[in-house]
C-alpha positions as CSV (number, residue, x, y, z in Angstrom):
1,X,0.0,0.0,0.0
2,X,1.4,3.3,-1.0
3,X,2.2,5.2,2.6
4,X,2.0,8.2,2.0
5,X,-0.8,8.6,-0.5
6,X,-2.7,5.9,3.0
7,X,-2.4,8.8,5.2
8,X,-2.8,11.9,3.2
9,X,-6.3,9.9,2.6
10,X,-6.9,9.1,6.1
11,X,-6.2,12.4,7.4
12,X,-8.5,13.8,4.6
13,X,-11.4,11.9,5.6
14,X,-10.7,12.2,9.3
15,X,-11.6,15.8,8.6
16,X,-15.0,14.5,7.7
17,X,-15.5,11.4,10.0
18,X,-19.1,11.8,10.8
19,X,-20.0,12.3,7.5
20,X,-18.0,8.9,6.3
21,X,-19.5,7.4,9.4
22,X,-23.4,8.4,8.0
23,X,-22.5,7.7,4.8
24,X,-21.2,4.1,5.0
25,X,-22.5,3.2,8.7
26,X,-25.9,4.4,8.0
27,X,-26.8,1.8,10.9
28,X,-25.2,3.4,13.7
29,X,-26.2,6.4,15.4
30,X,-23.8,9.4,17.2
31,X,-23.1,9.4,20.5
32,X,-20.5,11.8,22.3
33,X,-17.4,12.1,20.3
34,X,-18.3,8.2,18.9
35,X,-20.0,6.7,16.0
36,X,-21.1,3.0,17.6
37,X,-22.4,0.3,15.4
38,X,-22.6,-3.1,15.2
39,X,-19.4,-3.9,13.0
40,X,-17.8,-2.2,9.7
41,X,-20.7,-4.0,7.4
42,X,-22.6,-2.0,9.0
43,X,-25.2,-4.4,11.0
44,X,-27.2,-2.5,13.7
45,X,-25.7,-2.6,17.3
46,X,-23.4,-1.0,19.6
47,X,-20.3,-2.9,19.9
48,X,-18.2,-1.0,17.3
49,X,-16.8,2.4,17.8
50,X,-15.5,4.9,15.4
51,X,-13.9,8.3,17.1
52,X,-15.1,11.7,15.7
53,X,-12.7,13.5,17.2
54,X,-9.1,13.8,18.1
55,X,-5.9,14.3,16.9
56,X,-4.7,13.7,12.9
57,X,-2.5,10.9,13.6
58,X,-1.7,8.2,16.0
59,X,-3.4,5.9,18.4
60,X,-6.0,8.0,19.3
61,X,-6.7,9.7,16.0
62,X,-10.0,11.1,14.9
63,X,-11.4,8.2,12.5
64,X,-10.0,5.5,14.2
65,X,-12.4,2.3,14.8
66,X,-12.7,-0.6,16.5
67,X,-14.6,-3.6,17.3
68,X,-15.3,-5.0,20.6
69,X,-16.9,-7.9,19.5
70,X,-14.2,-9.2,16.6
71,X,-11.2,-7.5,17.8
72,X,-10.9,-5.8,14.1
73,X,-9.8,-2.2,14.0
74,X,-8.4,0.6,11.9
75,X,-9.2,3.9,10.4
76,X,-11.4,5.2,7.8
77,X,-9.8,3.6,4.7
78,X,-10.2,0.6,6.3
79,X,-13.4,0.7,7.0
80,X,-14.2,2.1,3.5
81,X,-12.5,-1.0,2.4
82,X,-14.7,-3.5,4.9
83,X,-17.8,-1.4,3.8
84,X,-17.8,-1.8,0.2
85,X,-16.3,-4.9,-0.2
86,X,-13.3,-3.6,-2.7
87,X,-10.2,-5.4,-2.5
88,X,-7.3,-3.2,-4.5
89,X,-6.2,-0.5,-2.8
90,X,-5.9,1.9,-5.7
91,X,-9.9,1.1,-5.7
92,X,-10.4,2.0,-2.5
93,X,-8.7,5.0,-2.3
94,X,-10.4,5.7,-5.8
95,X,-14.2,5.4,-4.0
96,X,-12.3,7.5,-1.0
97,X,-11.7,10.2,-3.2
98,X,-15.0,9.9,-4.8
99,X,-16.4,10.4,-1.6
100,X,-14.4,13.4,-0.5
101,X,-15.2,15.1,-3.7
102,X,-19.4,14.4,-3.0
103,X,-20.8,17.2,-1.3
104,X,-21.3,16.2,2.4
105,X,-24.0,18.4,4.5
106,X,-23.5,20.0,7.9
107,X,-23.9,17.6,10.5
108,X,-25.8,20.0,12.5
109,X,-28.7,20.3,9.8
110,X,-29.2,16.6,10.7
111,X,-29.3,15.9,14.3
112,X,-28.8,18.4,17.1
113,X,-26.9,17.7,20.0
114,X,-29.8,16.8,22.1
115,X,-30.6,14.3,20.0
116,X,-33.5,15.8,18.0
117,X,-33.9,16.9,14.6
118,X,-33.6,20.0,12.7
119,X,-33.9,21.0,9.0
120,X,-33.1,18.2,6.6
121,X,-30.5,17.6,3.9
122,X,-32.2,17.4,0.7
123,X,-31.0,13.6,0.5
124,X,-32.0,12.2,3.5
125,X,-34.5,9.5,4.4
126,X,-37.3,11.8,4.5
127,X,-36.8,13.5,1.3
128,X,-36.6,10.6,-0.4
129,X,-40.2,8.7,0.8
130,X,-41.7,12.4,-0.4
131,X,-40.3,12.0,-3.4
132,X,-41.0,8.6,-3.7
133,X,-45.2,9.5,-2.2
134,X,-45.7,12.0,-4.6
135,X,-44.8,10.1,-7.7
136,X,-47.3,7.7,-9.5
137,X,-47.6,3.9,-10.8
138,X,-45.4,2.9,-14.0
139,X,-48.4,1.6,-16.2
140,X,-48.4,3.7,-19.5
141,X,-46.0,6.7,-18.2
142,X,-42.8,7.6,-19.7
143,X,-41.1,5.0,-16.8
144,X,-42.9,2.1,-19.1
145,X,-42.2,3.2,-22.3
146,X,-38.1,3.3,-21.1
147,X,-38.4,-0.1,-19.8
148,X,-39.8,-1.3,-22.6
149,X,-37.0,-0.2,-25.0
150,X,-35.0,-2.3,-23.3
151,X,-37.4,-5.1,-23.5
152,X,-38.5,-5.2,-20.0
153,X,-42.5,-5.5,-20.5
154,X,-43.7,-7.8,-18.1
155,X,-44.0,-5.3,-14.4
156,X,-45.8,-7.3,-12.2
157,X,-44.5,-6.9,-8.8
158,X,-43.0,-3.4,-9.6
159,X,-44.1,-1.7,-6.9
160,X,-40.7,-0.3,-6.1
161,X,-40.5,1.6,-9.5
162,X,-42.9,5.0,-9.8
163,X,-42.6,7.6,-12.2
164,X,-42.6,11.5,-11.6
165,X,-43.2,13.7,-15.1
166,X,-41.1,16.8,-13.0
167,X,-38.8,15.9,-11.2
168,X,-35.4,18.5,-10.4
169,X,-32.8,18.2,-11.6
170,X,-29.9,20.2,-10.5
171,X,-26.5,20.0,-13.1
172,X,-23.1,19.4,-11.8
173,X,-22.0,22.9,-10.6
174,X,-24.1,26.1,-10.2
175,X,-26.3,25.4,-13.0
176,X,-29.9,26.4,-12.7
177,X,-32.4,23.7,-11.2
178,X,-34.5,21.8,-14.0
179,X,-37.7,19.5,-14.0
180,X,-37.4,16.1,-16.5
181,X,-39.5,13.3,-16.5
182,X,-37.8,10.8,-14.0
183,X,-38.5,6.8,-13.1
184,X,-38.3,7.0,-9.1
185,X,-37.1,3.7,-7.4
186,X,-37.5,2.8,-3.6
187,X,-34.7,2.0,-1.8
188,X,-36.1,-0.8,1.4
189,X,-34.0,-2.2,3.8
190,X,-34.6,-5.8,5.4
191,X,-38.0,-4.6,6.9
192,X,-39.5,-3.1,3.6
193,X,-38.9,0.5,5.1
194,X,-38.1,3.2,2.8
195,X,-34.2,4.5,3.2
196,X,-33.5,6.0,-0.2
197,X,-34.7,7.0,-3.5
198,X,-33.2,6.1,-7.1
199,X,-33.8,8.8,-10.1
200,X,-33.5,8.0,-13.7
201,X,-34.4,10.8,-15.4
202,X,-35.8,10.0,-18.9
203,X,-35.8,12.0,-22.3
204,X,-38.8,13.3,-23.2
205,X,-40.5,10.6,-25.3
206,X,-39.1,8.3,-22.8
207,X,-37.0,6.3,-25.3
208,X,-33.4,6.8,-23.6
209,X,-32.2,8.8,-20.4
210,X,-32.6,12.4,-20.7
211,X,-29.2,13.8,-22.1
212,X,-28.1,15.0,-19.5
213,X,-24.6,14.5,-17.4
214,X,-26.0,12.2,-14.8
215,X,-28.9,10.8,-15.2
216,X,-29.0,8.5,-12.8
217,X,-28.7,10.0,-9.6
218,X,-29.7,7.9,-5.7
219,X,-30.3,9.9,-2.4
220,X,-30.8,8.9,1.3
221,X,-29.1,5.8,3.0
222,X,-28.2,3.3,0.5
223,X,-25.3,0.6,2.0
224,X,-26.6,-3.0,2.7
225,X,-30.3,-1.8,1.1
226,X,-31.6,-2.0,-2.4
227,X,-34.7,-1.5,-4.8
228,X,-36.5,-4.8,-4.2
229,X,-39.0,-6.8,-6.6
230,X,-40.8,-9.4,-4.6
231,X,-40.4,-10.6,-0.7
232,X,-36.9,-12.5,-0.4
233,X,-37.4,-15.8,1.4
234,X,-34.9,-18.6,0.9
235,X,-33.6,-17.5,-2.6
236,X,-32.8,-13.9,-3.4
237,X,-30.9,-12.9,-6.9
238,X,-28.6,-9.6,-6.6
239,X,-27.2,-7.4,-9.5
240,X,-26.2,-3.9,-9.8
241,X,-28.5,-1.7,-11.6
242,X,-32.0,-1.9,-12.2
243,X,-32.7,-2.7,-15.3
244,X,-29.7,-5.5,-14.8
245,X,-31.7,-6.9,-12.6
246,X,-35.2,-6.9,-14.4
247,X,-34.1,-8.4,-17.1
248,X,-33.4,-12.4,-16.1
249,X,-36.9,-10.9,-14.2
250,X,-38.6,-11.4,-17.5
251,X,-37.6,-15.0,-17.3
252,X,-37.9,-15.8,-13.6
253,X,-41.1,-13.4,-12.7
254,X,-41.4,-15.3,-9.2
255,X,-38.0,-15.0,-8.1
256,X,-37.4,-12.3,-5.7
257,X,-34.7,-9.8,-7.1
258,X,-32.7,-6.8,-5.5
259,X,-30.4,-3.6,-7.4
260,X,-27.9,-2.8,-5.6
261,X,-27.0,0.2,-7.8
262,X,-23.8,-0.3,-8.0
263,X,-20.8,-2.6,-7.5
264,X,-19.5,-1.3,-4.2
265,X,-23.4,-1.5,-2.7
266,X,-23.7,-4.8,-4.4
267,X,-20.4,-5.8,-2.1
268,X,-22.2,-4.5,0.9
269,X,-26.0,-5.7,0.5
270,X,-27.2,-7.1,3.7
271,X,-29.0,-10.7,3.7
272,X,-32.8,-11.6,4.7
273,X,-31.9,-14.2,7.9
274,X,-33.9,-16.8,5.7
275,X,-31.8,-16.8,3.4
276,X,-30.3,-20.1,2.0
277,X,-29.3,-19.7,-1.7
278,X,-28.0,-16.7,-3.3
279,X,-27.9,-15.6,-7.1
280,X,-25.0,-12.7,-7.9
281,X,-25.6,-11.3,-11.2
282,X,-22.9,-10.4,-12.7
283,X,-21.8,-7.7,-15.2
284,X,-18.6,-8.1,-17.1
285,X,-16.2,-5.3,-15.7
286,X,-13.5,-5.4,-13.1
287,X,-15.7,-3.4,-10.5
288,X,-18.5,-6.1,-11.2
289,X,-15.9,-9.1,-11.0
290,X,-14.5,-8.1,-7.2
291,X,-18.1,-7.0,-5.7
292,X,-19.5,-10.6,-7.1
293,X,-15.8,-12.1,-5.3
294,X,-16.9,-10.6,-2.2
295,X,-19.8,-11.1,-2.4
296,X,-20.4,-14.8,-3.2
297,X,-17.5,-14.9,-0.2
298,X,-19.3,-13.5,2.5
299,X,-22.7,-15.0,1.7
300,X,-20.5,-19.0,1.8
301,X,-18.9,-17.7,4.9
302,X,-22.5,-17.7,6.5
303,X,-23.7,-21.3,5.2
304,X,-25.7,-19.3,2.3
305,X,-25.3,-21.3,-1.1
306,X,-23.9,-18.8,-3.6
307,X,-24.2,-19.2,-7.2
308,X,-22.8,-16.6,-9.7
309,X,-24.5,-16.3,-12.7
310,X,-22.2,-14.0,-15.8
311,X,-23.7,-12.3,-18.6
312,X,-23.1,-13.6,-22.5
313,X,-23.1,-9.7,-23.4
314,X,-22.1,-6.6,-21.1
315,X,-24.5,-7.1,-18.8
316,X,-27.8,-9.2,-18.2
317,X,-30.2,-6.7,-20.2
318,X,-27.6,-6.5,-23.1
319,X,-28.7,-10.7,-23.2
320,X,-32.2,-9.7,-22.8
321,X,-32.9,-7.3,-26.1
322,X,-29.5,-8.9,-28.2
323,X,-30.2,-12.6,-27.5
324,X,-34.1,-12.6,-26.7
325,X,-36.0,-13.9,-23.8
326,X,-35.8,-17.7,-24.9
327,X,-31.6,-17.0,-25.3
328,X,-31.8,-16.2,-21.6
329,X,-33.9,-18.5,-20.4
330,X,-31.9,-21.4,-21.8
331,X,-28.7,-19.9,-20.5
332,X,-30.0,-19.1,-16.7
333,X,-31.6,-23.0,-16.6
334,X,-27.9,-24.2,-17.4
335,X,-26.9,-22.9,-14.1
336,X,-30.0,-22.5,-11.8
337,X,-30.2,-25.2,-8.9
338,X,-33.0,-27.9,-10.1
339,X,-35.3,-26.8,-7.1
340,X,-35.6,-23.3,-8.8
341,X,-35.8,-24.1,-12.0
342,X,-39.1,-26.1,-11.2
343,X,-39.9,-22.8,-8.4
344,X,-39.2,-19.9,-10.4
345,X,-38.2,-20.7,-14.1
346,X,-41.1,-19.4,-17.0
347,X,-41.5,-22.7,-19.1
């Protein structure tokens, strides 16, 4: 690990421990001059501790962490590391860097010392079930029409996807605030409750993404949580983005499916305790290839059968509207367990 370019990072992000400590341990809660948690992948409990304040460097430094239950410990790259599941280090001081360049609010717009709430971020939790309340069903909006381009045409159970004809958009800088037509996505965690919001904002006869810089855009608490379709009981399949993931949908309508949104949240996503087999869609890039590695690791390391399946094409949907629905169908039976093939598979 390159030394010095270690602790220039950790020193930067030390600077901005709580909000590294919200952003990635969206579990935990402040208390004092500590973040506590239940344990760097971010489970709920108390019995990990992450120092907000202190000195740059040394023992005692701000961003320093550790675990009273596993003995693990160390400081903010580290955890970043743990969090996302990345591996390299040039990869996790690239999403360090990424994260020091996001714009992070002040702390005291969040929570107040006494505990209580004051005026909200516009990406929090809350802004992102209004968001998500005030938009309306998929059938015959814009949201469809963009789906079905890519041939995904069958949206029963889609209750996670919504569509909002005006949603703001605000462009990289100090451009001036804009409304586009945008398919909204719920972000859930293990309970079904609402944590985040996805945008896609679409072009205006909904046959692409709107042309913009970023059109896809996700707010609130993301890490460990996705944008569910269907109730995950014993088999759960996992990819990164959402139309990845309704795509072998259109094959296996009964299977329960989750978007991560991307590779590093796909690393992180946090399993139903029912869970006994596990699906890892995989797209074919080197960000895809180590969040399916840890992945399909973590989810063996807890008795959970984990099966990987890989794309033909780029991704899942590339198989989907190149290949055809039959294409995929034979290819996902080849390596679906028997039992689901019977369960889920659309003869």
């Amino acid at each position: 690990m390159p030394h010095r370019d270690a602790s220039d990072l950790a020193i930067r992000l030390g600077r901005e421990a709580e909000a590294v400590c919200r952003h990635y341990l969206s579990s935990g809660r402040k208390t004092g001059n500590y973040w506590l948690v239940g344990d760097v992948r971010n489970t709920p409990g108390r019995s990990m501790f992450v120092r907000l304040a202190g000195p740059e460097t040394g023992g005692g430094a701000v961003g320093r962490w550790s675990d009273a239950a596993t003995g693990e410990h160390g400081d903010l790259l580290d955890l970043i590391r743990a969090a996302t599941g990345l591996l390299d280090f040039k990869d996790v001081a690239a999403e360090a860097r990424r994260f020091l360049a996001l714009p992070h609010p002040d702390p005291a717009s969040v929570q107040t010392a006494g505990g209580g709430t004051s005026r909200r971020a516009p990406g929090s939790r809350q802004a992102a079930r209004r968001l998500f309340a005030i938009a309306e069903p998929i059938g015959g909006t814009l949201a469809a029409t963009y789906l079905a381009g890519r041939a995904i045409t069958c949206l029963s159970s889609m209750a996670a996807l919504r569509f909002h004809p005006r949603c703001y958009y605000r462009p990289d800088g100090h451009g001036p605030t804009e409304t586009r037509p945008a398919m909204i996505a719920a972000v859930t965690d293990l309970s079904g409750r609402q944590t985040g919001a996805h945008r896609t904002w679409l072009a205006a006869d909904g046959l692409d993404k709107a042309p913009i810089a970023t059109p896809r855009r996700a707010m609130g608490e993301l890490l460990g949580h996705g944008v569910r379709f269907g109730v995950a009981g014993d088999v759960l399949a996992v990819g990164e983005g959402i139309e990845t993931v309704l795509s072998p949908r259109q094959v296996l309508p009964r299977m329960p499916m989750l978007a991560a949104l991307s590779a590093a949240h796909l690393a992180a996503v946090l399993f139903p305790p029912t869970l006994r087999r596990l699906y890892v869609l995989c797209d074919r890039d080197p960000a895809g290839d180590r969040a399916r590695d840890s992945l399909l690791a973590r989810a063996a390391s807890l008795g959970i059968e984990a099966i990987a399946l890989v794309s033909v094409e780029g991704d899942f949907n590339d198989d989907l509207r190149l290949r055809g629905a039959a294409a995929l169908s034979a290819a996902l039976k080849d390596v679906l367990h028997p039992d689901d093939q019977r369960r889920f598979l659309q003869g």
